[in-house]
ROVOVO-543120 format. One record per residue (C-alpha): x negated, y, z negated. Coordinates in pm, whole numbers, padded with zeros to 5 digits, always signed. Each point is the difference from the previous one (the first is absolute). Example, Ala and Ser with C-alpha at 12.3 -4.5 7.8 and 13.67 -1.06 7.14 Angstrom:
2
-01230-00450-00780 -00137+00344+00066 
//
This chain:
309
+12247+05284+08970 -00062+00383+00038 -00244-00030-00304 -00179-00349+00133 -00032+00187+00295 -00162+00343-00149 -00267-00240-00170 -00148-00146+00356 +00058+00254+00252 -00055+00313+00087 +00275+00255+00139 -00042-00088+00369 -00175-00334+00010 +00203-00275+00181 +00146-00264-00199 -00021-00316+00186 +00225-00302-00108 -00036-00353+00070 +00356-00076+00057 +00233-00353+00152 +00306+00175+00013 +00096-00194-00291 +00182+00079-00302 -00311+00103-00197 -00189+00187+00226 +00311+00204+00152 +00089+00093-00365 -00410+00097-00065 +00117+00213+00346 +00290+00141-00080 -00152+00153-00347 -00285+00179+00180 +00253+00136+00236 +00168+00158-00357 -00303+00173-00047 -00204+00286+00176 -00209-00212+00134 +00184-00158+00230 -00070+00273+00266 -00368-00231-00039 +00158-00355+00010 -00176-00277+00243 +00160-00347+00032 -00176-00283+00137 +00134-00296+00116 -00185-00354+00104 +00211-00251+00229 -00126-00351+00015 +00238-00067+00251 +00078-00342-00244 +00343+00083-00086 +00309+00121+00236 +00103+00261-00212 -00347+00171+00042 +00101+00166+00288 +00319+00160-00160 -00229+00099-00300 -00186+00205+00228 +00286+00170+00173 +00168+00093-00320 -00306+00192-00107 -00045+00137+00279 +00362+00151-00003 -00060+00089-00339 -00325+00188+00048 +00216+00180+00252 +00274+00099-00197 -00257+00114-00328 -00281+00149+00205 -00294-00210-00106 -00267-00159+00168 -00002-00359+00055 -00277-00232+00138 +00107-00345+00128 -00247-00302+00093 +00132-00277+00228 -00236-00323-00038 +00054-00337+00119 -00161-00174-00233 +00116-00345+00124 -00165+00061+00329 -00324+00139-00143 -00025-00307-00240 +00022-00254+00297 -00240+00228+00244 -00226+00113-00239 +00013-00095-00401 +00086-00343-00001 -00258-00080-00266 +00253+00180-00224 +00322-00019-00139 +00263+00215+00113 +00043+00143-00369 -00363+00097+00033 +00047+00164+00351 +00258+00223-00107 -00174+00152-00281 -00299+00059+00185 +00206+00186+00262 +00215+00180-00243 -00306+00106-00201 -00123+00140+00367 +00297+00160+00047 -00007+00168-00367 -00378+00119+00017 +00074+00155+00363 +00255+00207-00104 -00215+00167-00298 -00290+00072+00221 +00289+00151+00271 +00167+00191-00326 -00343+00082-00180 +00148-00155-00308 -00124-00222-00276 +00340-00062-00195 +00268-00234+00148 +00338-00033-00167 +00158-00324-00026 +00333-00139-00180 -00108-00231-00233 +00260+00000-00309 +00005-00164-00375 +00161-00345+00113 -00290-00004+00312 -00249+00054-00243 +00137-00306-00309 +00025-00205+00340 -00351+00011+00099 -00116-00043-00326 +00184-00356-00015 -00096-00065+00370 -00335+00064-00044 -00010-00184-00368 +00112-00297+00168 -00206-00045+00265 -00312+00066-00219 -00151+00337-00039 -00179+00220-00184 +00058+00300-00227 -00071+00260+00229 +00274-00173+00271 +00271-00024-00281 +00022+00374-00064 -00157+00155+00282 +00350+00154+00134 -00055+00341-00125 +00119+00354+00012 -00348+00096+00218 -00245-00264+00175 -00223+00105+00247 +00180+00181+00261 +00365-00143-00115 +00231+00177-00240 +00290-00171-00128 +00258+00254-00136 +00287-00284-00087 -00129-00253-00186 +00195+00130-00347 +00343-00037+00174 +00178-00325+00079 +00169-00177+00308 +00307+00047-00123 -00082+00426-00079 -00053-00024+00397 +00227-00160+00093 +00290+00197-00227 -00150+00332+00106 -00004-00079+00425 +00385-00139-00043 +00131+00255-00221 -00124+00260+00201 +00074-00203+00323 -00379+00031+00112 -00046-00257+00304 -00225-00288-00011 -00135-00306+00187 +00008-00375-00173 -00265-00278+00088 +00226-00288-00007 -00367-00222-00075 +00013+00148-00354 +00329-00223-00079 -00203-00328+00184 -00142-00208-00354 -00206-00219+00225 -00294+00259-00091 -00202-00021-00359 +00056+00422-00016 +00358-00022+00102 +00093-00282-00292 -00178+00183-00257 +00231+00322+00102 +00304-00187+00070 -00009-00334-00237 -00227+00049-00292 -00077+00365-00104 +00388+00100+00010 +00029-00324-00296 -00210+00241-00233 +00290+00221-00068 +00176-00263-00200 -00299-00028-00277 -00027+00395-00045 +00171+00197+00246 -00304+00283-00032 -00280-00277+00141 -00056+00281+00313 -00143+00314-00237 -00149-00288-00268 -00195-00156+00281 -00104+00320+00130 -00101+00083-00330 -00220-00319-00062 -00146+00104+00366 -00074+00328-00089 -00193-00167-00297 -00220-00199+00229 -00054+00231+00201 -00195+00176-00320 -00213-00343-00015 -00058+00020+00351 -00175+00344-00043 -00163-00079-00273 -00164-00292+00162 -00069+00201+00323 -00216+00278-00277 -00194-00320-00085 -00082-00068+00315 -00055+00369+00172 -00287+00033-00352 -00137-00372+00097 -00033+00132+00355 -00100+00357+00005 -00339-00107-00182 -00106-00144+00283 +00133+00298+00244 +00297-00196+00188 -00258-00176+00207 -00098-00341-00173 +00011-00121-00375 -00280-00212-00188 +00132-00396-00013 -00147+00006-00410 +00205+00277-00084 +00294-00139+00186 -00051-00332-00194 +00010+00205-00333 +00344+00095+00042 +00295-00163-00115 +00155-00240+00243 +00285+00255+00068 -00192+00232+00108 -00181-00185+00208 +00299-00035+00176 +00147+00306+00075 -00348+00111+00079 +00034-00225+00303 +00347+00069+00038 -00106+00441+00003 -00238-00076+00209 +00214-00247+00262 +00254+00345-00025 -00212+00295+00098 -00112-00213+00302 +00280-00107+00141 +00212+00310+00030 +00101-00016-00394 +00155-00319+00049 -00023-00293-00187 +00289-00207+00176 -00227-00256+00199 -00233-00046-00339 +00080-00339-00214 -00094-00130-00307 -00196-00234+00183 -00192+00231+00177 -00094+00166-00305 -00143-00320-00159 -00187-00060+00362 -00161+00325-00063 -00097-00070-00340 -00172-00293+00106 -00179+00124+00252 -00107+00300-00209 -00192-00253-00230 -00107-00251+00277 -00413-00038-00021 -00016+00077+00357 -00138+00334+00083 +00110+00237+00323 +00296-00159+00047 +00395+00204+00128 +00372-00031-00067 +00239+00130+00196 +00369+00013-00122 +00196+00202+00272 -00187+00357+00000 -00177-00071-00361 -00350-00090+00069 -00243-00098-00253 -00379-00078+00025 -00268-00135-00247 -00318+00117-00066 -00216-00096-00226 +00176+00101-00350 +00244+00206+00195 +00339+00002+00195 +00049+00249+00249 +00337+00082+00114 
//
């Protein structure tokens, strides 16, 4: 942790950690506070007042922050109430990310930071991967839990559950549990519980082989995204000409739309479908002329031979 932690930071900038009180997140914790930086440790904590056991969280960090001398910054929303007053176009899910994602860019701008730490390990990372393979996604969504992206680091994700787990009980380390994370009546929690765990009985190293085939895509994926940048930077970042676009292969075409759809909406590409992509396709060879499309914050406009974006 001590050298994960020389790589990022400097000697006396804070180290702010997204953190549940959880088993992961108190053991990404409890290894900072091995290391001399934990005189710079911030933990932040968002309740959703959705679960009982929120409340308790929030104590026992408190308490702990206490005992260890570290900073902690706690955010109490009612996100029930503000979905029935005000956001009841959508879902709760939605709701709480938005409001968590407040909560995480406020604190940076408070801190003056650009790097936030969060807990993400090797069985988190295979998990997403299947999630996200199942319910239809791209390349750049099946390996984009990395070490660094954007403001997050992710200093665990080449140690397992069961590493954690192990290291907070032999050491007597204490923890919260989210009893939800036992519930299968959720896709995420019946890949975790019911289907991943079945791997183990066809090759009982699936965890570092499938990280391995990730980290392998993840070489595509940047080759792909050099394609694109080249297609793109000949026209400055500002539009591209709808011949050339034709001219390339259909892939690229693709994850043209796809770069594009990222760098607008906050490096995201988690509201973009496949369908969306062929919509923009068409509409990048319809006849008509000074015509828009809007997909969330990407907005595209024809002129002439050109789109502008």
């Amino acid at each position: 942790m001590e050298k994960f932690l020389e790589k990022y930071f400097k000697k006396d900038e804070k180290v702010i950690v997204w953190c549940s009180a959880w088993p992961d997140s108190m053991f990404l914790v409890y290894k900072i506070l091995e290391t001399k930086f934990a005189k710079n440790l911030v933990i932040c904590y968002f309740n959703h007042n959705l679960r009982e056991e929120a409340l308790e969280e929030e104590r026992f960090l408190e308490d702990l922050a206490k005992e260890k001398w570290f900073q902690i910054e706690i955010w109490d929303a009612k996100i029930k109430e503000l979905k029935e007053k005000f956001y009841k176009s959508i879902s709760l899910e939605e709701l709480a990310r938005q409001k968590r994602y407040e909560f995480f860019n406020a604190i940076l701008n408070i801190y003056n930071s650009d790097k936030i730490l969060l807990a993400h390990h090797l069985d988190d990372k295979i998990e997403t991967f299947f999630f996200n393979l199942v319910r239809g996604s791209k390349i750049s969504w099946l390996v984009n839990m990395k070490e660094k992206s954007w403001v997050i680091l992710r200093p665990l994700l080449n140690i397992s559950k069961k590493e954690i787990l192990e290291f907070l009980e032999k050491n007597n380390l204490p923890y919260k549990i989210d009893k939800t994370n036992f519930e299968n009546d959720f896709a995420r929690n019946k890949l975790r519980n019911l289907i991943i765990p079945k791997f183990s009985e066809i090759n009982e190293k699936y965890k570092q082989n499938i990280s391995n085939f990730m980290d392998y895509l993840d070489e595509i994926k940047d080759l792909l995204d050099l394609e694109v940048k080249i297609f793109l930077e000949k026209f400055d970042w500002k539009y591209f000409l709808i011949e050339d676009f034709n001219s390339l292969p259909n892939l690229i075409q693709k994850e043209v739309i796809r770069y594009i759809f990222f760098i607008s909406n906050w490096n995201s590409t988690i509201w973009l479908t496949s369908k969306n992509i062929d919509e923009v396709i068409k509409f990048i060879n319809w006849k008509n002329n000074k015509t828009k499309k809007e997909i969330k914050q990407m907005k595209l406009s024809k002129d002439n031979k050109k789109i502008l974006y």
